[in-house]
C-alpha positions in Angstrom: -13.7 -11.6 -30.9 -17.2 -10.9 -29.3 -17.0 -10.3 -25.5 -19.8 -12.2 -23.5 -22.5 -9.4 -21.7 -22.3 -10.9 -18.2 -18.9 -10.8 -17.7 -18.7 -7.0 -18.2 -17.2 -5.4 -15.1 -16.2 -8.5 -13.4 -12.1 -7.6 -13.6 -13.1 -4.1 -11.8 -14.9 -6.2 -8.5 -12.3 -8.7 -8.5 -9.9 -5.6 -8.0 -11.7 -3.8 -5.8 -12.4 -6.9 -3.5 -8.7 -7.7 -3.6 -7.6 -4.1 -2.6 -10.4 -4.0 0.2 -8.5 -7.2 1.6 -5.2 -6.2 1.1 -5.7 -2.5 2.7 -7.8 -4.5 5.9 -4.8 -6.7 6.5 -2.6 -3.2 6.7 -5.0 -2.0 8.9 -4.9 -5.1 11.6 -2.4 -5.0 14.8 0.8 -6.2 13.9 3.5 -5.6 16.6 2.9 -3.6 19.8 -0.8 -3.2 18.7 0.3 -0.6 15.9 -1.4 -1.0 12.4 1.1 -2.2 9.6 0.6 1.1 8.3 1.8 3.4 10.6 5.2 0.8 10.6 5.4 1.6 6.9 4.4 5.4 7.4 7.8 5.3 9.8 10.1 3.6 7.5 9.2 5.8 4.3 9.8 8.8 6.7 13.1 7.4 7.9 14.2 6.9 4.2 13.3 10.1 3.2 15.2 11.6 6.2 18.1 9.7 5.3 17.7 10.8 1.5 17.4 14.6 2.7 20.7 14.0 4.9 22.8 12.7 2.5 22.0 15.1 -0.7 22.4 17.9 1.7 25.9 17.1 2.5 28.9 19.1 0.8 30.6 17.4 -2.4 
């Protein structure tokens, strides 16, 4: 199957475009005028805290 010229590299914009919106709605105010990022940031930490805690503890 023969692939048409002008479509070459469309898939890799259509990406990009969709990360640059998804990664601008992270970065907007959400609650308390903190970026949906930094919530995120927090509750990975707080998992991995919790993960630390609990293989840490005796058998």
């Amino acid at each position: 199957m023969r692939q048409i010229p002008h479509l070459r590299g469309q898939a890799m914009t259509e990406h990009l475009l969709i990360l640059s919106i998804v990664l601008g709605v992270f970065a907007l105010p959400a609650f308390d005028g903190k970026p949906l990022v930094l919530f995120f940031a927090e509750a990975v930490a707080t998992g991995f805290a919790r993960f630390l805690s609990s293989i840490s503890l005796p058998i």
